[in-house]
C-alpha positions, 0 to 999 in steps of 0.5 A, a space after each residue: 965396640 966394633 965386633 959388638 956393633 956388628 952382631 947386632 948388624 947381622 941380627 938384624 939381617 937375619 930377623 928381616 931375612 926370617 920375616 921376608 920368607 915367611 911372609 912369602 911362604 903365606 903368600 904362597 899358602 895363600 895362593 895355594 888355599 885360593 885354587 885349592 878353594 876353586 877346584 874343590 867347589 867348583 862340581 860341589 854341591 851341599 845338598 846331598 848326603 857326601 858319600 859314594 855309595 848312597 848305601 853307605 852310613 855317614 858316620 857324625 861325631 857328637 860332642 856337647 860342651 856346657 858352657 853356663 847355664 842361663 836359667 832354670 825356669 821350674 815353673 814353666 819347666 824350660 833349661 835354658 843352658 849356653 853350649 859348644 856343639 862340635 860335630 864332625 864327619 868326612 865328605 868324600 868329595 872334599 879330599 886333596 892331595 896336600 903335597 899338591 898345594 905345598 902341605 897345605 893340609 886344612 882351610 876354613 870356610 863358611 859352614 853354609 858351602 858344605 853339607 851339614 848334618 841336620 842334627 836338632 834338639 828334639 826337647 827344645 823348648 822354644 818358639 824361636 826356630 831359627 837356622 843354627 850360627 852359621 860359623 866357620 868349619 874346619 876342612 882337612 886334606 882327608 875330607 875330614 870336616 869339624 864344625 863347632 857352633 854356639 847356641 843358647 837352648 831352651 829345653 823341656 825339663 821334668 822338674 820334680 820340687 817335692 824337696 825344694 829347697 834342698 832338690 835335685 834336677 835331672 834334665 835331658 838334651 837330647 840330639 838327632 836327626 830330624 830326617 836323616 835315619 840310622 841307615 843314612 847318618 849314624 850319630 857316635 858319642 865323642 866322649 861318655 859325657 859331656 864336656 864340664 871343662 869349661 863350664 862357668 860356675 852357677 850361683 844357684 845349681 850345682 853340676 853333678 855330671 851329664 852322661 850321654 847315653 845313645 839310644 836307637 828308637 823306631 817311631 809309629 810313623 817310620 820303620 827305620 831306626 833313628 839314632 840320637 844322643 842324650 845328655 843328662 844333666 844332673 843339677 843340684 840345688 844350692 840351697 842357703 838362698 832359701 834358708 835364709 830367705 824362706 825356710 828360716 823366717 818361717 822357723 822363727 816365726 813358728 816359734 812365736 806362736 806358741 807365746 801366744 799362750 804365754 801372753 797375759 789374758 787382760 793383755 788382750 793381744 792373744 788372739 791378734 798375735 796368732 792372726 799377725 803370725 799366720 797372716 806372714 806365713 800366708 805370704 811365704 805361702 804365695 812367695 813359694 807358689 809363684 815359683 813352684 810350677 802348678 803340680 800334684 808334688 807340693 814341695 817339701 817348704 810347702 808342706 812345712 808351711 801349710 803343717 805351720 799354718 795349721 798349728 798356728 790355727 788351732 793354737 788361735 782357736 784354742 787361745 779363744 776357748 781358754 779366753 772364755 774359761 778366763 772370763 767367766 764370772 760369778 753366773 758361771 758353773 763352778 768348776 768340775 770337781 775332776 778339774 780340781 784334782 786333776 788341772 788345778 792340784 796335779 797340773 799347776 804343780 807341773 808347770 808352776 802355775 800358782 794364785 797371786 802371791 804364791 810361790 814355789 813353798 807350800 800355801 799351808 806352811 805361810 799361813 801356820 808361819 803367819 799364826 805362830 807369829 802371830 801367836 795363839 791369841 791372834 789365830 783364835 780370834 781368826 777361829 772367832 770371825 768364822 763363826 757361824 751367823 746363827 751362833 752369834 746371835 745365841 749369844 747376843 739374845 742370851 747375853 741381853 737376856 742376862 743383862 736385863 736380869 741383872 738390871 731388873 734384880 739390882 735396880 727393881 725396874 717394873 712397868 715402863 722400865 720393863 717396856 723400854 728394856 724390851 724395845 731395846 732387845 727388838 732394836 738388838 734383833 734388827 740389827 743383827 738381821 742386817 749385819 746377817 743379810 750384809 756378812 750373806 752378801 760378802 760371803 756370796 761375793 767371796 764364793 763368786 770371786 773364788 770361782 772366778 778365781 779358779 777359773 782364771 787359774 784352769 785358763 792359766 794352767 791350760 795355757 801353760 800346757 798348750 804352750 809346752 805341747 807347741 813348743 814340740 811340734 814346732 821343735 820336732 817339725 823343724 828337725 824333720 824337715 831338716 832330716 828329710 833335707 839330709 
C-alpha cells in the first residue's frame, strides 16, 4: 500500500515538473518570437517588390482548393464557387537565423505587414472589389512566406444549355497578376490541378476535374508578357431533378394528346383536350425559359417542348377537320367512290373500325345466318317489301281490273253499278300515289341517313389512323431525346 502510494507521489512530481518546463520553454519562445518581430520590421517595408536584385524574378506559388460551389447562375452566366488560395514566395529581408532565438523557425502575423503579391481573378464577376481576407501568413526562418486566404468568387462562365438537362460546363478561373509582368513576378502551378480533396458534394453538379493549365500572354497595351494561371472546372449536371420535374410531366402529357382522337365526336370534349393539353406545355415552356439564359442554343428540353407543342397543334386542327367529316348531314356530297375503297373497305378492317352493331365476323354471314333462321318464307317476303313502287301498282290495277270482271260476270252489274266500280278503282289509284310519295320520302330519308352514316364511319376511321401516327411520334421523340441524353 506504501510503495503504491508513492509512485503515484513521484508521478505526480514528475507531471508538474514536465508542465513547469514547458510552460517556461513558451515563455521564452515567446520572447524570442517579440524581438525576432522587432528586428525583422523594424527597416521593413511592404511596399516593394522583396528581392535584392530588382532584375530578378519572384517566383509565387499558386495553389486553388475548391471548397463548395455556391451557385450556378446560367442565366446571367456567373459561378459563384467558395475556395482556399494558398500563395507562397520567399522575401529576401525576412530571413533569421533560428539557432539565434532558440530554434524558433516560423511566426505568424497579419498578412497586411508583408508584401504580398496582387494576384486577382481576371474573370471575376462581381460589383464587389473589395481587398482580399486580410488573414494570418505563415513566416519561416528562410524567408519563406505562406498566405492562404478564403474567398467567395463570382466568375464569367461560358454556359452552353444546348443539352439541358443532361449538359456539361466548363468554367475557367483564371489568376494573375494585375500589374506586376512576367519579368518581375512569375506564377508556378503547386499541382496540375486543383485541389477536390476537400470539396463538399453538390446537389445539382457533379466535379469531373479542374486542370490548371499556365498560359503566358503579351496584351495590345503592354510588351511584357503576363503569366496567369487557369483552373478549369468541368461540371456535370445532375440531371434526375429535371426528369421528374420537366421532362417526364411533358412525356406523359404528350402522350395524352393522341386520345384525343380516341374521344367520341358527340363527347364534344375533343378539340378542349388539345387546347388544355397545350395550354400545359406552354407553362413548362415559360418554367424553362426563365432559367435558361437569352441565346441562339435552345436547349435540348426546349426543342422536345416546342416538337410537342407543334404536334399537339396539328392534332387540334386535324380533330376540327375530322369534327366537320363527322357532322356532315343529309346536304353533304356523298362520299368519294376512292374513300369508299380505300377509308372505308381497306382502312376500317386495319384499325377495326366497323358500323354500330358490327364486329370482328363478317356483315354478310349474319345476315344469311338471320334467313336461314328464319327460313326460305321469311327472305322471300324480304325480296317481296323491296320491290319497285311501279310493280306494285301493275298488279293492284290488273287485280281490280280482275275483280271487277268477276263481279260484272257472276252478278250482271250494268249502269250505276259499273260507275261506283270505277270510282272505287280511282279512289284504289290515289291511295297508291300517296303510299308512293310516303315509301319516296322513307327511301330519300334512308339515303340521306346512309350517308351520314358513312361520313361519321370515314371520321371515325380517320380518327383511328391519326391516333396510331401520334402515337409514334410522340413514341419515337421520346427516345431520341433520351438518346441524344446518353
Amino acid at each position: 500500500m506504501k510503495m503504491r502510494s508513492l509512485s503515484s507521489f513521484y508521478l505526480s512530481l514528475w507531471l508538474l515538473f514536465t508542465a513547469a518546463i514547458l510552460k517556461a520553454v513558451e515563455s521564452a519562445k515567446g520572447k524570442y518570437a517579440h524581438r525576432l518581430f522587432n528586428e525583422l520590421f523594424e527597416d521593413y517595408s511592404n511596399a516593394l517588390r522583396p528581392v535584392e536584385d530588382t532584375d530578378k524574378v519572384l517566383n509565387v506559388t499558386l495553389q486553388i482548393t475548391l471548397s463548395q460551389i455556391k451557385d450556378m447562375d446560367e442565366r446571367n452566366q456567373i459561378l459563384s464557387a467558395y475556395l482556399w488560395i494558398r500563395q507562397s514566395w520567399y522575401d529576401a529581408y525576412l530571413r533569421w537565423d533560428k539557432d539565434k532565438y532558440d530554434g524558433l523557425d516560423s511566426i505568424r502575423i497579419p498578412s497586411n505587414l508583408v508584401w504580398r503579391p496582387d494576384i486577382v481573378l481576371y474573370n471575376k464577376a462581381d460589383d464587389d472589389f473589395s481587398e482580399p481576407v486580410n488573414t494570418n501568413v505563415v513566416l519561416r526562418y528562410d524567408g519563406k512566406i505562406t498566405w492562404d486566404a478564403p474567398a467567395i468568387t463570382k466568375s464569367s462562365c461560358v454556359v452552353d444549355v444546348s443539352y439541358f438537362p443532361f449538359d456539361s460546363q466548363q468554367c475557367n478561373l483564371t489568376f494573375g497578376s494585375w500589374t506586376y509582368n512576367g519579368n518581375q513576378v512569375d506564377l508556378i502551378n503547386s499541382l496540375d490541378s486543383g485541389d477536390l480533396s476537400d470539396f463538399i458534394e453538390d446537389v445539382e453538379w457533379e466535379i469531373h476535374g479542374m486542370p490548371a493549365v499556365k498560359n503566358v500572354i503579351t496584351y495590345g497595351c503592354c510588351s511584357e508578357p503576363y503569366p496567369d494561371v487557369t483552373f478549369t472546372l468541368i461540371l456535370k449536371r445532375k440531371s434526375s431533378f429535371y426528369i421528374f420535374n420537366l421532362l417526364l410531366p411533358c412525356i406523359l402529357i404528350s402522350f395524352l394528346a393522341p386520345l384525343g382522337f380516341y374521344l367520341p365526336a358527340d363527347s364534344g370534349e375533343k378539340v378542349s383536350l388539345g387546347v388544355t393539353v397545350l395550354l400545359a406545355l406552354t407553362v413548362f415552356q415559360l418554367m424553362v425559359a426563365e432559367i435558361m439564359p437569352p441565346s441562339e442554343n435552345v436547349p435540348l428540353i426546349g426543342k422536345y417542348y416546342i416538337a410537342t407543342m407543334t404536334m399537339i397543334t396539328a392534332s387540334t386542327a386535324l380533330t376540327i377537320i375530322i369534327m366537320n367529316l363527322h357532322h356532315c348531314g343529309s346536304e353533304a356530297k356523298p362520299v368519294p367512290q376512292w374513300a369508299k375503297v380505300v377509308i372505308l373497305d381497306y382502312m376500317s378492317k386495319i384499325f377495326f373500325v366497323y358500323d354500330v352493331g358490327e364486329n370482328c365476323t363478317s356483315p354478310k354471314r349474319e345476315k344469311e345466318e338471320e334467313c336461314r333462321l328464319e327460313g326460305d318464307d321469311g327472305c322471300q317476303r324480304k325480296h317481296k317489301e323491296v320491290r319497285s313502287p311501279l310493280s306494285t301498282k301493275n298488279d293492284d290495277c290488273n287485280l281490280k281490273e280482275k275483280l271487277n270482271g268477276n263481279w260484272n260476270r257472276s252478278y250482271g252489274l250494268h249502269g250505276e253499278n259499273v260507275r261506283e266500280t270505277v270510282n272505287c278503282c280511282s279512289c284504289y289509284k290515289m291511295l297508291i300515289k300517296n303510299i308512293e310519295y310516303i315509301a319516296n320520302c322513307v327511301r330519300d330519308h334512308k339515303a340521306n341517313r346512309a350517308k351520314g352514316i358513312e361520313w361519321k364511319k370515314v371520321a371515325k376511321v380517320m380518327d383511328r389512323f391519326f391516333m396510331w401516327i401520334f402515337f409514334i411520334m410522340v413514341f419515337f421523340m421520346s427516345v431520341l431525346i433520351i438518346g441524344k441524353a446518353a
